[in-house]
C-alpha positions in Angstrom: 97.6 70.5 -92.0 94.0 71.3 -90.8 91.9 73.6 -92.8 91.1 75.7 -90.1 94.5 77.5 -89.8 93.5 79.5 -93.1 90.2 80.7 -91.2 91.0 82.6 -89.0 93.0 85.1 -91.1 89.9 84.9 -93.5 87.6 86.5 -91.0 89.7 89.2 -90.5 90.4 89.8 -93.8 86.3 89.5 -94.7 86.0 91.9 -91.5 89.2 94.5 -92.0 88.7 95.2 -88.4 87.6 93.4 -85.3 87.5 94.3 -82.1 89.7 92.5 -79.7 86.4 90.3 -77.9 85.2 89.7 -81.2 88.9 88.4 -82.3 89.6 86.4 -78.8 85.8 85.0 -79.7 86.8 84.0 -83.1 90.3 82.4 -82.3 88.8 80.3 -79.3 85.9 79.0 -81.2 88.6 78.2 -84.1 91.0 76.8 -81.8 88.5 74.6 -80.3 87.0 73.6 -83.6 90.5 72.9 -84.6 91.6 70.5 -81.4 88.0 69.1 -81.5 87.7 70.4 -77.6 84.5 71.3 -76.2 84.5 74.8 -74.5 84.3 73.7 -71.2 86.7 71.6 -71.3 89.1 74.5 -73.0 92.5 75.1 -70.8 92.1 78.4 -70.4 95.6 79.4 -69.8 96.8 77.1 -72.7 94.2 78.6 -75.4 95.3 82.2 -74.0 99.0 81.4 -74.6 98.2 79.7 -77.8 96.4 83.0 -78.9 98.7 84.7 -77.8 101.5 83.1 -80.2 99.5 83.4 -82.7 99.3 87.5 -82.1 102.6 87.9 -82.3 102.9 85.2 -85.8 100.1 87.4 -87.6 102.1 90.6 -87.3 105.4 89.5 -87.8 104.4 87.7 -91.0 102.8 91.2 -91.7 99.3 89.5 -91.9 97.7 91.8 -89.3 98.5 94.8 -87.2 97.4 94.8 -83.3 96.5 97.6 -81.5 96.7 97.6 -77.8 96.6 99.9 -75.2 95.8 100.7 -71.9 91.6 100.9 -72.5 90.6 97.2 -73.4 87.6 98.7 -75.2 89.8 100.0 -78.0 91.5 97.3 -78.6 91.5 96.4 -82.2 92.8 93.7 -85.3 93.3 95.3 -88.3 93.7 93.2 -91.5 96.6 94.3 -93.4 96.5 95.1 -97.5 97.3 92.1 -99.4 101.1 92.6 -100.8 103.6 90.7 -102.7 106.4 91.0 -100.7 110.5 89.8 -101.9 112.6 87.9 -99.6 116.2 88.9 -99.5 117.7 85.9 -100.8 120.0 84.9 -103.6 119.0 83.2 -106.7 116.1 84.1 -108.4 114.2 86.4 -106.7 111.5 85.2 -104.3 108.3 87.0 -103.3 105.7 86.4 -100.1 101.9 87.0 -99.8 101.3 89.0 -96.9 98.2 91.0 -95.6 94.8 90.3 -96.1 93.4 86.4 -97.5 90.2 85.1 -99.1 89.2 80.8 -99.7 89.9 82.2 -103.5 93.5 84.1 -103.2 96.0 81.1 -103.5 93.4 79.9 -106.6 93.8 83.9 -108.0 97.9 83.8 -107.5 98.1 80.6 -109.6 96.3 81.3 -112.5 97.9 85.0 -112.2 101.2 82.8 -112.1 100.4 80.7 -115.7 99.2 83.8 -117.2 103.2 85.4 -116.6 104.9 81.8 -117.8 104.4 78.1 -116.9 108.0 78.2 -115.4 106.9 80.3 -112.2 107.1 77.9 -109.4 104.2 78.9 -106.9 104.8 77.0 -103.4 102.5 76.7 -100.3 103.4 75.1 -97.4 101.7 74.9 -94.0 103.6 76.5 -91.5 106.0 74.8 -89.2 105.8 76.5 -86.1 104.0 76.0 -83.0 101.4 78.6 -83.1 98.1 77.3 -84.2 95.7 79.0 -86.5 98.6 80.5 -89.0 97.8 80.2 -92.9 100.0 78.8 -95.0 103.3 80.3 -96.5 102.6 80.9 -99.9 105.7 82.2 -102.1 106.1 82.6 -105.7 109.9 81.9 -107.7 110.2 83.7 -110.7 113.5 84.1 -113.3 113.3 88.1 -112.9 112.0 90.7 -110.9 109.6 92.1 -114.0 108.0 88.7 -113.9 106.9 89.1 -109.6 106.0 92.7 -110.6 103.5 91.4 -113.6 102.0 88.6 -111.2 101.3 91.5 -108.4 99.9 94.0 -111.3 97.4 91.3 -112.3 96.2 90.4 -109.1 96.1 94.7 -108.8 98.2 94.5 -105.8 101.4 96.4 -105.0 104.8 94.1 -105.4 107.5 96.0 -103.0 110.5 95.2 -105.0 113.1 96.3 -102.1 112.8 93.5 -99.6 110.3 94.2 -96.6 112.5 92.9 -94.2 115.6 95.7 -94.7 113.0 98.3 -94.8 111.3 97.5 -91.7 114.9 96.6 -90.0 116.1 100.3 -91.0 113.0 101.6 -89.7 113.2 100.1 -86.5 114.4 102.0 -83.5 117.7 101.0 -81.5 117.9 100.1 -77.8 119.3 103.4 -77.3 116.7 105.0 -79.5 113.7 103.9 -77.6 115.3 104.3 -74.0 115.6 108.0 -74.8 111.9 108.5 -75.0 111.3 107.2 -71.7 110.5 109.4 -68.8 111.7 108.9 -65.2 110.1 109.9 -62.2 110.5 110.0 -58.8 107.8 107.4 -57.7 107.8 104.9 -54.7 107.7 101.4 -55.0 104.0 99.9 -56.0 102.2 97.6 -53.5 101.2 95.3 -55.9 102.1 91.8 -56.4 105.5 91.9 -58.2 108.4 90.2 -58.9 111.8 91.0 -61.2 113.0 89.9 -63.9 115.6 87.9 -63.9 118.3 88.3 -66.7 120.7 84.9 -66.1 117.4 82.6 -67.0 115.3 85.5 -68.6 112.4 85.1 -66.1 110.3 86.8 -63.9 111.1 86.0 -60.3 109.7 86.7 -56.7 113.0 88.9 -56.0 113.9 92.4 -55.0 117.4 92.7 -56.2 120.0 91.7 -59.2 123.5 92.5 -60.0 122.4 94.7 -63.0 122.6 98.8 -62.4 118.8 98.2 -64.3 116.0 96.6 -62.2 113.1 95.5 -64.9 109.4 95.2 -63.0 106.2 92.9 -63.3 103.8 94.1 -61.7 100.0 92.5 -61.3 97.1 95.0 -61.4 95.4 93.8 -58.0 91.6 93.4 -60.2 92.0 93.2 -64.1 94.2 90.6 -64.3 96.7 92.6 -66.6 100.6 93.4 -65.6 102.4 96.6 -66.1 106.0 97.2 -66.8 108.6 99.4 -64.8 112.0 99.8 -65.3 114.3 101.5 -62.3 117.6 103.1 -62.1 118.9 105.2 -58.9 115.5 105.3 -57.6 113.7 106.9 -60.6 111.3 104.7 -62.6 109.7 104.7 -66.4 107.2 102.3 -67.6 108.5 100.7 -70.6 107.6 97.8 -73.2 108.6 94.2 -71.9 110.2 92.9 -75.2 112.4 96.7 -74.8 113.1 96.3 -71.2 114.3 92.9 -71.1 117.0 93.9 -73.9 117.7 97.2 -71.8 118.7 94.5 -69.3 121.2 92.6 -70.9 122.4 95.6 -72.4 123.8 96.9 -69.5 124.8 93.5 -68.4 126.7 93.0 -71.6 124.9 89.6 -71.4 124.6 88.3 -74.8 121.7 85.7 -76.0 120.9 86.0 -79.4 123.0 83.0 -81.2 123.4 82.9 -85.4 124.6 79.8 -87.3 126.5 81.4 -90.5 126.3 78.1 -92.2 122.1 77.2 -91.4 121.3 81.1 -91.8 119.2 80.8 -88.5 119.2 82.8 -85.6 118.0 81.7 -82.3 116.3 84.0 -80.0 115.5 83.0 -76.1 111.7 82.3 -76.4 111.5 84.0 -73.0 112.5 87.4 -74.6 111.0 88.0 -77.5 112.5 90.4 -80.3 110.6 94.0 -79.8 108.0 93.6 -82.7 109.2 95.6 -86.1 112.4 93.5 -85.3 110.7 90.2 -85.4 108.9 91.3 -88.3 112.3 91.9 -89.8 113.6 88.6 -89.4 110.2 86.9 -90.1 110.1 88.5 -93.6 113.2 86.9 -94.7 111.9 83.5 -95.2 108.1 83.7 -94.7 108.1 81.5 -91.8 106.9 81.8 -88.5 110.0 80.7 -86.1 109.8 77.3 -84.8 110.6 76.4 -81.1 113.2 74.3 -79.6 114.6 73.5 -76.6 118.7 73.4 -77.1 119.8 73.1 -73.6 123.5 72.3 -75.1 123.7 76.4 -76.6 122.9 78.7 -73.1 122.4 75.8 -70.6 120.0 78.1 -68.1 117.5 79.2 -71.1 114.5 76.7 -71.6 114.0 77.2 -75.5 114.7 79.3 -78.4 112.7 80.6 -81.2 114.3 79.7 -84.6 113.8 82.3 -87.8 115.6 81.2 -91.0 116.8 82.3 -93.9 118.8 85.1 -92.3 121.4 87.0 -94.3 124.7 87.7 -92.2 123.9 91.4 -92.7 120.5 91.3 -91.0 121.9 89.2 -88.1 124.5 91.7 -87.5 122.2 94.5 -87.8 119.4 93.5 -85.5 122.0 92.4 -82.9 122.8 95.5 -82.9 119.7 97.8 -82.7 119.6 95.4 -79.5 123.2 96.7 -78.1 123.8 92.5 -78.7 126.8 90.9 -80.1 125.7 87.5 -82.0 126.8 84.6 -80.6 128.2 82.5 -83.6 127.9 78.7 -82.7 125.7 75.8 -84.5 122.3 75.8 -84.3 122.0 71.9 -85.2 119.4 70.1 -83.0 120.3 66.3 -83.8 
């Protein structure tokens, strides 16, 4: 693993804030350092979607938090407050580092680690997902829950003792939640480029119509190079959140994607419609990883690939299935 995939989560953490030019600066000059490519010879379109990959790992590993919105100006990365976070897993109990990273934290954790008892196992791994510039899980074992609590108390950080990834998961809003805060109006179609989303091979497409009662919209802002979301039913329209809308979708189809192995713990979501965020955060947090891609052309024949998150208890499959108005798919998830 390449040294450069703890830097980039360094600046922000030296920083605590950074714009979003100043970021998109910082990850291309990283990225290029990293792949030993000269800037002009940067694909631009691959380094965007790289960066943007590596957005979305940051936040659900609860690194970072993004703010977007519709001003590009006040776009900002916010470095997250370092925490020692458990994983809901049997055993003996497990705890993350998330938030905010320095060149001397993993250095601080382990002697923090001897100080509590030689028999804490402290593990870092590089991460194996396909998203570039993500530091390395770092996870601590210990024989009770005291012991994570006295690591985190001497490295004066908090140790949340519930696991993060049912507290985010009961925060999270439902399907139904978040489709009653939308508001519908009466507008016309836009004449901008557009095209529909398609929800048998979850893509957008260059068509007007589907069999679904729900009709979810790109459309391509004619000079800024940005797309906006619409979602229509009996003529009314509501902008709404891609990762919501494509799930409002396939709710109303009754078209289920989201496939868990009960004996692998894994759950495979279609890479082409990514969990709405606190959810992914959810199922990030139970192992620490980043989910890893695959193509499995065998499980839903007309999706291209699936992003893999392990470590999943039943109870959180279930539960996220269903905040998505999705019944799991139970089938193996093996790729050989």
């Amino acid at each position: 693993m390449s040294e450069t995939s703890e830097k980039l989560l360094y600046v922000i953490s030296a920083k605590k804030e950074l714009a979003w030019l100043s970021f998109k600066e910082t990850f291309d000059y990283l990225y290029n350092l990293d792949t030993g490519l000269r800037e002009e010879n940067t694909d631009k379109d691959g380094i965007k979607n790289k960066r943007l990959q590596a957005i979305r790992a940051l936040d659900s590993l609860g690194h970072c938090d993004f703010n977007f919105s519709d001003d590009s100006s006040k776009n900002k990365v916010y470095a997250a407050s370092p925490v020692l976070v458990r994983l809901p897993c049997a055993g003996f109990p497990q705890a993350i580092l998330a938030g905010a990273r320095s060149p001397n934290t993993i250095a601080q954790l382990s002697n923090a680690c001897q100080s509590v008892g030689h028999h804490i196992n402290l593990e870092v791994t590089a991460q194996a997902s396909e998203s570039v510039l993500i530091p390395q899980r770092v996870a601590v074992q210990a024989e009770d829950v005291g012991e994570l609590r006295a690591i985190a108390n001497s490295l004066e950080i908090p140790f949340i003792e519930t696991p993060s990834a049912w507290c985010v998961l009961h925060f999270a809003a439902s399907i139904d939640d978040y489709l009653a805060t939308l508001e519908w109006y009466n507008y016309t179609e836009l004449n901008w480029q557009s095209k529909t989303f398609d929800p048998i091979y979850l893509q957008f497409r260059p068509i007007k119509e589907t069999d679904c009662p729900l009709r979810l919209s790109q459309y391509s802002h004619p000079s800024r190079n940005t797309q906006v979301y619409y979602l229509w039913q009996d003529g009314k329209c509501a902008e709404i959140d891609l990762d919501w809308g494509r799930y409002a979708v396939l709710k109303a189809l009754r078209r289920n994607v989201l496939i868990y192995d009960k004996h692998r713990f894994t759950i495979a979501v279609p890479a082409s419609a990514n969990l709405p965020r606190l959810l992914e955060r959810a199922l990030t947090l139970c192992s620490g990883y980043a989910p890893k891609y695959e193509k499995m052309p065998r499980v839903l024949p007309q999706i291209q690939g699936f992003k893999l998150f392990s470590a999943i208890p039943p109870q959180i499959a279930e539960m996220t299935a269903a905040k998505l108005g999705q019944t799991l798919l139970q089938q193996s998830l093996s790729i050989t």
